[in-house]
C-alpha positions as a printed Julia matrix, in Angstrom:
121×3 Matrix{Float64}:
 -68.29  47.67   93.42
 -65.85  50.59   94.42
 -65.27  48.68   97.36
 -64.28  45.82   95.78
 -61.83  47.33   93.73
 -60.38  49.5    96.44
 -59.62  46.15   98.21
 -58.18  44.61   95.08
 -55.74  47.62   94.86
 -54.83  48.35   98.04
 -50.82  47.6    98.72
 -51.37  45.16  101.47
 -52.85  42.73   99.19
 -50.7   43.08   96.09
 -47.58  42.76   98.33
 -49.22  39.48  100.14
 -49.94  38.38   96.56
 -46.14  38.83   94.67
 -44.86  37.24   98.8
 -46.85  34.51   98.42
 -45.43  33.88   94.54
 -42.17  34.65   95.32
 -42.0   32.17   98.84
 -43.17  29.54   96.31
 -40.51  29.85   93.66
 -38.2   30.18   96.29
 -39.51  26.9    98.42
 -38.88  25.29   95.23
 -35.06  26.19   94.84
 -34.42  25.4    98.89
 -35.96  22.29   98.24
 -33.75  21.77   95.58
 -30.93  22.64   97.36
 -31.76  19.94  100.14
 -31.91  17.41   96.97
 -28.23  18.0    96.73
 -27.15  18.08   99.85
 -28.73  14.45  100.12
 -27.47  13.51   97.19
 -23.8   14.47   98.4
 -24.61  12.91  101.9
 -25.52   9.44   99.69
 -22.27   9.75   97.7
 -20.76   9.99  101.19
 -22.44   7.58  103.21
 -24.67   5.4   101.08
 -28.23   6.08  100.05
 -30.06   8.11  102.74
 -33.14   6.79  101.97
 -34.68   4.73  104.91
 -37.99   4.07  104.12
 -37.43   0.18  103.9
 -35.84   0.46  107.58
 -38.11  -0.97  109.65
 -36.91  -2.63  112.87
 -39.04  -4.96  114.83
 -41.42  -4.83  111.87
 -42.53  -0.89  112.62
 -41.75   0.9   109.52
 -39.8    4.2   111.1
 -37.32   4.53  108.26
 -39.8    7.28  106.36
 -39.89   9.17  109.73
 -36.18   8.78  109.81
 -35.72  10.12  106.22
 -38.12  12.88  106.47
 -36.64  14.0   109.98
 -32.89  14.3   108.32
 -34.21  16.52  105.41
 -36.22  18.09  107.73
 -32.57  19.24  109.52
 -30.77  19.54  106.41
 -33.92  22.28  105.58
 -33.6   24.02  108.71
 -29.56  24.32  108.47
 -29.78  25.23  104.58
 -32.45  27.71  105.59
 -30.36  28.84  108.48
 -27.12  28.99  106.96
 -27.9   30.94  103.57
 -30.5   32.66  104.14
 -31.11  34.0   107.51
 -28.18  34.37  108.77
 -26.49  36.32  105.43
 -29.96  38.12  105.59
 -29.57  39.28  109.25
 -25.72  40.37  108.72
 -26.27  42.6   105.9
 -29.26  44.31  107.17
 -27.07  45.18  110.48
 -24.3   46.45  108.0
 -26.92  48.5   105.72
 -29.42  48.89  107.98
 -27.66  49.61  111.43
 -30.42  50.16  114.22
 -30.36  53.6   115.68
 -28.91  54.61  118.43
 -31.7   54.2   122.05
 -32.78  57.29  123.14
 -34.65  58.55  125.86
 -37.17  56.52  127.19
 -40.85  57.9   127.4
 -40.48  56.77  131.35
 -37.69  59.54  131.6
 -39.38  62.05  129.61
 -42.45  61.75  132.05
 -40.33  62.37  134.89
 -38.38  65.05  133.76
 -41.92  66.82  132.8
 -42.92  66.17  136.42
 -39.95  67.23  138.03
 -40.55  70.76  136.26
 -43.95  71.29  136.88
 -43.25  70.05  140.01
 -40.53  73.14  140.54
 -42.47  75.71  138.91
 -45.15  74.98  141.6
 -42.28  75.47  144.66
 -42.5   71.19  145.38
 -39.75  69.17  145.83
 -39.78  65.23  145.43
């Protein structure tokens, strides 16, 4: 039972938990945000709803519809929320400066003991 509980407790799985909640409520408002966007794009162009479409009698217009909110999605996604998301963690979060690599550190080691013992490379 005391394992059971540790595995209930531990951080990993309370974080995947409130993530998992969280990506939900927030798949909702995305989804709502494509809603508008094809709203404003049927205001604009007509209705873009082509599921009666179907040329040659092969019904393609759901395809159609679901692959423009499927780019809407991807540009809404894009737009405001990864890219805002990647410039403020480079302007609060700036990566550190590269340092040595381990490759140089290993060479400089040899080098030394390589001196100390009257070698040269």
């Amino acid at each position: 039972m005391s394992g059971f509980k540790k595995f209930l407790l531990q951080g990993d799985l309370v974080s995947l938990a409130v993530a998992f909640i969280i990506g939900g409520a927030f798949g909702t408002v995305v989804t709502a945000l494509v809603t508008v966007i094809m709203d404003l794009l049927g205001k604009a162009g007509g209705t873009p709803d082509f599921s009666s479409y179907a040329p040659g009698g092969v019904h393609v217009g759901a395809f159609i519809t679901a692959l423009v909110a499927f780019v809407i999605l991807a540009a809404v996604v894009y737009f405001f929320i990864v890219a805002p998301y990647t410039k403020a963690k480079e302007r609060f979060f700036p990566s550190p400066e590269p340092g040595p690599a381990e490759v140089d550190y290993l060479k400089e080691i040899r080098d030394l003991l390589a001196a100390q013992q009257g070698k040269t490379l």
